[in-house]
N, C-alpha and C positions, 0 to 999 in steps of 0.2 A: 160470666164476667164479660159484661160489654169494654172494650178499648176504641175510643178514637184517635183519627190521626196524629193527634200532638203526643200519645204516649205510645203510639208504633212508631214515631221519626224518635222517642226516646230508645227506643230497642235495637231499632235496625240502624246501621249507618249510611240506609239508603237515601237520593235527594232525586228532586224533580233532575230530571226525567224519567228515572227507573224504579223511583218507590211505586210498586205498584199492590200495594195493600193497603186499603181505604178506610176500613173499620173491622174489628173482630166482633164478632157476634155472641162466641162463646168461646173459651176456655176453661180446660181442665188442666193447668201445669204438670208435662210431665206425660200426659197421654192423650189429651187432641186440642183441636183451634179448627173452627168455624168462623173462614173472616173472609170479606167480600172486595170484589175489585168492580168498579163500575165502567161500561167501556163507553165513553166517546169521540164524536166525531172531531173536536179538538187535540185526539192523543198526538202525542210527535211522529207517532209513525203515516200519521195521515195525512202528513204536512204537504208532499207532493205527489198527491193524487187528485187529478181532474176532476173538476165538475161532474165531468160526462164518464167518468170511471164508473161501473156499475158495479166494482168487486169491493168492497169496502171491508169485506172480511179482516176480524184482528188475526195479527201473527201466531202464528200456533206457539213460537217460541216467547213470546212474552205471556202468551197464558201459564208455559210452565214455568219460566221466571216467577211469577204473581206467584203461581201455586208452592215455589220452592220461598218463596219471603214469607209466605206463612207459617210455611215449615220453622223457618230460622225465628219468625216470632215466638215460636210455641215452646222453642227451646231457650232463648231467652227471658221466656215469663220464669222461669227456673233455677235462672246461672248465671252468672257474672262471666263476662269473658274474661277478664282480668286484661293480660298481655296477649292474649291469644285473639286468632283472629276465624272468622266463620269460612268453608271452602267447600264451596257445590264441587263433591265426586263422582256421582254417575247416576242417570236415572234407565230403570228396564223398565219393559210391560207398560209404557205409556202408550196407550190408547187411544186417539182423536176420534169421536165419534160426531162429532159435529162440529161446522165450522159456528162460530160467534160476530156479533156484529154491535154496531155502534146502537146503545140501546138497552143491551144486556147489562143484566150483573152478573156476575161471575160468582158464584160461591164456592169457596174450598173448603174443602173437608179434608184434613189431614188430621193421619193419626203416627202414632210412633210404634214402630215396629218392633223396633229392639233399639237399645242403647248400650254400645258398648265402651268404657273410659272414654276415649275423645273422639269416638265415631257414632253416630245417631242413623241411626236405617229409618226412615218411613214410608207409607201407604195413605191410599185413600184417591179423592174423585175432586172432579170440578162440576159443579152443575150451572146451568141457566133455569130458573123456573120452577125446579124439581130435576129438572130431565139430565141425564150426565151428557155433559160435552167431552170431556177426558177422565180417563180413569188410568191412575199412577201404580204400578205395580211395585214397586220399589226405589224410593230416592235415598241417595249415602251423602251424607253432610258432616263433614270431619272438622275438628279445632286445633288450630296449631298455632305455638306461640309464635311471638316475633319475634325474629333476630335484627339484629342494626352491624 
């Protein structure tokens, strides 16, 4: 199942500047998404860096953002939230094994670990190329309704 952007800004309620999942590649509702984040030199976090900056490396934290909104796509191809709202709770075993740069695309590969009622555990990697950049040992991503 190919998705582009206009029916992952239906899924997620992320908006420029922090939607950072571009396309799904693949899905299997329920047990993985293969979906790509492209990086460049125009992202907002590049906004104030010099010319003559030679670090141009992306954040390691917005990789695992990108890598946790795929997550939250994968669980949305599945479920209605209703009243309930999606809540990044902890990631272990994240891995950086290389930094990324303007140029790359990112691929995530997340699968689901377990699901438990309103808690979702998963795994899996980020690659450039082939090659892993980050490998995720466990992300917890919980549902909770709203209260007013």
């Amino acid at each position: 199942m190919i998705m582009e952007a206009d029916r992952i800004r239906d899924l997620l309620p992320h908006r420029f500047p922090m939607l950072l999942v571009d396309r799904v590649l693949d899905a299997e509702p329920g047990v993985s998404v293969t979906a790509v984040k492209a990086i460049t030199v125009n992202e907002p976090c590049y906004a104030d860096v010099r010319a003559d900056d030679s670090d141009l490396a992306y954040p390691e934290v917005l990789m695992m953002e990108s890598w946790g909104q795929a997550a939250g796509v994968l669980v949305l191809l599945g479920e209605d939230l209703g009243d309930r709202v999606m809540l990044f709770g902890s990631m272990s075993g994240v891995d950086v094994h290389r930094r990324v740069f303007p140029g790359d695309v990112l691929e995530h590969r997340v699968r689901i670990f377990r699901a438990l009622a309103d808690t979702v555990i998963f795994e899996g990697d980020c690659r450039v190329a082939g090659e892993p950049v980050m490998t995720v040992g466990r992300m917890v991503m919980a549902f909770r309704g709203v209260t007013t």
